[in-house]
N, C-alpha and C positions, 0 to 999 in steps of 0.2 A: 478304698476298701479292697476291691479287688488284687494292690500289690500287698498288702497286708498279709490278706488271707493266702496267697501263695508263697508268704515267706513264714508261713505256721502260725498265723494266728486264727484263733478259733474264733467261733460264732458269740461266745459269752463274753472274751476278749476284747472284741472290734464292740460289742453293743454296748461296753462298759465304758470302753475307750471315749465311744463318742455320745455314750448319753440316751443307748433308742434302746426300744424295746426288741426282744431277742429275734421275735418273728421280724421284725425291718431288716433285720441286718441278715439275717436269712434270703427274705426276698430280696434284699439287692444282690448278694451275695451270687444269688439265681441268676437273676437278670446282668450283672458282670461275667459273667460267666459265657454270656450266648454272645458278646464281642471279643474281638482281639484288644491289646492297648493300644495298638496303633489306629485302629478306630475309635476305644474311646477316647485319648490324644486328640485326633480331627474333630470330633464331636465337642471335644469344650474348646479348642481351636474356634470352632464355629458359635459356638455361644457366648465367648469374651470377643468375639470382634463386632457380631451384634449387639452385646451392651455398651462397649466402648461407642460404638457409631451413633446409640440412641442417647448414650448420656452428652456425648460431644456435638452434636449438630443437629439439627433442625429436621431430621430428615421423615417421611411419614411414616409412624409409630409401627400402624397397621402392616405397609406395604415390605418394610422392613423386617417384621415376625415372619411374614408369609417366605419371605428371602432364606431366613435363617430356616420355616421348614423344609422349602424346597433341597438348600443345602445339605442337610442331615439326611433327607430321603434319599443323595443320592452320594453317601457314605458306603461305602464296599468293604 
């Protein structure tokens, strides 16, 4: 959404696009906004290799989420 919306697409645009209500796409809009891409990049970096890890191995559920928050907290 966020490369969307700084290549001109508008707020009725993006919430048509994908089906949400205008105010969703607002707030994220908002919230896209308070990172860089290259943070949000690391940030789903760090949440496909958490799911890959919980869907491919044995590893503990819990101890694993706690991993992925730690990592996101300390996203710059």
């Amino acid at each position: 959404i966020k490369i969307l919306s700084k290549n001109g697409y508008d707020v009725n645009s993006l919430a048509s696009k994908y089906k949400l209500p205008t105010f969703v796409c607002e707030k994220i809009i908002s919230q896209c906004n308070k990172f860089t891409m290259n943070q949000l990049q690391k940030l789903m970096e760090i949440c496909l290799e958490t799911e890959n890890k919980l869907k491919s191995s044995g590893v503990d559920k819990t101890m694993e989420m706690e991993f992925m928050l730690f990592n996101i907290f300390m996203v710059k």
